[in-house]
N, C-alpha and C positions, 0 to 999 in steps of 0.2 A: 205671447211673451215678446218685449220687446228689450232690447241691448241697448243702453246707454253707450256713449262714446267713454264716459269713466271705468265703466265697468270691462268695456273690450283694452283701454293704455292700459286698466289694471291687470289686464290677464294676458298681454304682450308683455308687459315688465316682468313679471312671475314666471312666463316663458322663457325670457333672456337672463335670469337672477338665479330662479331655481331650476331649470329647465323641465316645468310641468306644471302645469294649472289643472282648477276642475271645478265646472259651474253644477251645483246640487240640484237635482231635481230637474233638469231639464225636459226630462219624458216623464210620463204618468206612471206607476209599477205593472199596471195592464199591458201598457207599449213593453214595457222590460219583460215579460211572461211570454208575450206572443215572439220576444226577438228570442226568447230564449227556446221556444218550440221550433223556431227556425233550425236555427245554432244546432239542435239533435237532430233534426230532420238529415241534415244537410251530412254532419258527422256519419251517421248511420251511414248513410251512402257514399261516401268519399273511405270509409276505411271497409268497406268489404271491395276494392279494386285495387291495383298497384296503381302508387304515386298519387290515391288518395288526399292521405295525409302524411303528415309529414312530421317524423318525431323531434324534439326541441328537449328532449333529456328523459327519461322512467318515466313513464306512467304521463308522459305530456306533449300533446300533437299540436298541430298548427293546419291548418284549410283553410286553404282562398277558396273565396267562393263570386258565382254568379249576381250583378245586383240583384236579378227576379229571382232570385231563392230567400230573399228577406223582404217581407210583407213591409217594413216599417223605412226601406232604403231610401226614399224620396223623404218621409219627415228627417232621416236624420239629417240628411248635405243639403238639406232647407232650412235646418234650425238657425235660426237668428245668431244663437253666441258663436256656433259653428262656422256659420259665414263667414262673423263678422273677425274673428280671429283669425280665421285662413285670409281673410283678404287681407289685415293688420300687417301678420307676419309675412306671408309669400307674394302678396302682391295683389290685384284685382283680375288678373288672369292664371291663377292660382287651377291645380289641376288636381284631380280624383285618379288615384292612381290603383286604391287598392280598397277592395272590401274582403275579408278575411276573418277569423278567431282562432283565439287558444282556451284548449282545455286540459287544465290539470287536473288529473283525477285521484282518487284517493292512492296514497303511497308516492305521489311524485316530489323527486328531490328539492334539495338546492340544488339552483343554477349557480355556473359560473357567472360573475361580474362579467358584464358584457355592454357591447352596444350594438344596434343594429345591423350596420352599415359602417364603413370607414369613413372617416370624414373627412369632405371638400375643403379646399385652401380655402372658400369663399366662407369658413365657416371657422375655421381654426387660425385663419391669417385676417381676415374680413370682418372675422364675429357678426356673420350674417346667418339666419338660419333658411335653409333651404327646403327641408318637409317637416312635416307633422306628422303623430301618429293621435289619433282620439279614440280611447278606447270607451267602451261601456261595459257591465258588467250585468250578466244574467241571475245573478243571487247577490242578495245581500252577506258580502263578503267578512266573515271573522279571520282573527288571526291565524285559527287552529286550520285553515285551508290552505295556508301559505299566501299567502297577499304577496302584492310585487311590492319591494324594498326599491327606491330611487334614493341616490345617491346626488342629493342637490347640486347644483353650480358645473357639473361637469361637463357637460354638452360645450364646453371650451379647450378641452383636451384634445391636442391634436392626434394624440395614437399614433404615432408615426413607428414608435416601436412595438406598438400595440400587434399578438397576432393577428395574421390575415386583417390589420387595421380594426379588430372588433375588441379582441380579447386583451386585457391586460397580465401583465406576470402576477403570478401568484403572492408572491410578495408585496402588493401593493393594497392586496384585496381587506385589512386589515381599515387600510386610509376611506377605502369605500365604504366599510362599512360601520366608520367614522364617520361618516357624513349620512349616511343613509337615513330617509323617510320610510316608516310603512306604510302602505297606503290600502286603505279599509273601505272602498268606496260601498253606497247599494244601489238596491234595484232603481234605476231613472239617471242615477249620477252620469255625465261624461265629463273624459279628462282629456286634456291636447296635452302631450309631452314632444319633446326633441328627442326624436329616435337615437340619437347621439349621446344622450344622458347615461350614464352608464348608472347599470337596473339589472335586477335580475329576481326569476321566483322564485320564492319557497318554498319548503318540503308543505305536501297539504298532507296534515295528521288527521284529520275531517274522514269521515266517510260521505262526505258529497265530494260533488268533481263542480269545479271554478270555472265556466265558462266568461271569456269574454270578448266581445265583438272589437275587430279591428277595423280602420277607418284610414285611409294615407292619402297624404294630400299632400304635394309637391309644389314648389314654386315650379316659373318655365324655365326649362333646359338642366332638372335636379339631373333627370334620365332614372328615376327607379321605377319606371310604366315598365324598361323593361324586365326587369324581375316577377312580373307581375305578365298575368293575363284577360285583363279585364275586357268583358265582351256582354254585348248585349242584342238581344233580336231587333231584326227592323223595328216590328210591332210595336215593340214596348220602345224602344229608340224615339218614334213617330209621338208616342204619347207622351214621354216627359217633359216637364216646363225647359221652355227654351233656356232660359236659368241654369239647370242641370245638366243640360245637355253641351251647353260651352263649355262647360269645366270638365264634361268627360274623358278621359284620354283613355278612350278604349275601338274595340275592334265591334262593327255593326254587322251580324249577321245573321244568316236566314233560318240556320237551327245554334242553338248551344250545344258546344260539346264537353263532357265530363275535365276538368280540370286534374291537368299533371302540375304538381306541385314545383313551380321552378326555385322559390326562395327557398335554399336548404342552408340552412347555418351548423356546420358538422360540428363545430365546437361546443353546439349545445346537446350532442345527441346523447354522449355518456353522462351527461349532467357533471355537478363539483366532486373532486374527489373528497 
């Protein structure tokens, strides 16, 4: 597959406009199956220990995980639209900061209107954006699952009064979801949104649970590496394309150790009232 330079202005302008793009079909649904045996592999083992995982509201966890615990990690942060948008938006020494998912499973609320992260002057004074988030999604997603609702154009909101610079007053939540997209991706879709777009799940009415793979990707000097614990063995370090391995901002070592969840967003843990 190969990315035109129209098609990467198109999906920088859609980043800066609505703050979220998403190129269809970029993996095969096979690639989408095998990430999604990851995604439970990984699950199973992250919530039978403490700091595991990490709840994000009822019935809905969040786990970083190691790149070698996803078979399919080297095609993703090699995909051509992937590239070519992280190098568009953050730059050409653009960095991998996190690999991670969320899974909502059946019974999980609405979320609060939320944004990631607080936002940088370089991005509410600058209207510069600083990371990405790319998600993909392990089922072909219906509405009755709770799909994530984006709230176009916000990722220009400074938040200043914003709680903990994430959450908005309750009062506002009306205007979001006034603006709000749902968004139904399936299996192979990825999306690049601005972590800063204020988004939030849905209740999943479904008896399946919503898995979806997280992907973050920082300009230099965003600093959300440290929120994050990305590590990787010499071995496999030694084997990735050099490509790869310059954008990694992570920690090279001789064994992997079980990941403690450092990004905890408390505001998401009781879910919306």
């Amino acid at each position: 597959m190969t990315t035109s330079a129209l098609d990467v202005d198109a999906s920088t302008q859609a980043l800066y406009t609505d703050g979220i793009v998403a190129c269809k079909g970029a993996f095969s649904r096979e690639w989408a199956a095998r990430m999604r045996e990851d995604i439970e592999a990984a699950f199973e083992e992250a919530i039978s220990r403490p700091g595991g995982a990490v709840g994000r509201g009822p019935k809905r966890y969040y786990v970083e995980i190691h790149p070698e615990q996803m078979r399919g990690f080297v095609d993703l942060v090699t995909h051509p639209w992937v590239r070519a948008v992280s190098e568009s938006v953050l730059g050409p020494d653009y960095e991998i900061v996190e690999i991670g998912f969320d899974i909502p499973f059946p019974g999980a609320a609405n979320q609060p209107w939320h944004r990631d992260f607080p936002s940088p002057p370089e991005s509410y004074e600058g209207r510069r954006l600083t990371s990405l988030a790319f998600n993909l999604t392990a089922v072909d997603t219906v509405v009755e699952m709770g799909p994530l609702e984006v709230a176009h154009g916000t990722q220009w909101e400074d938040g200043l009064e914003f709680d903990h610079g994430m959450f908005p007053d309750q009062a506002e939540w009306p205007r979001y979801a006034s603006l709000a997209h749902q968004k139904l991706p399936q299996m192979g879709d990825v999306s690049a949104r601005s972590a800063l777009t204020i988004h939030r799940g849905t209740a999943n009415h479904s008896d399946e649970s919503r898995p979806v793979l997280v992907l973050g990707v920082d300009a230099p000097g965003a600093g959300h590496a440290e929120m994050h614990d990305l590590s990787v063995t010499r071995d496999y370090h030694a084997e990735l394309p050099d490509d790869v391995r310059s954008h990694l901002n992570c920690r090279v070592v001789d064994r992997l150790e079980p990941i403690v969840q450092k990004h905890t967003i408390e505001g998401l843990v009781m879910g919306a009232p």
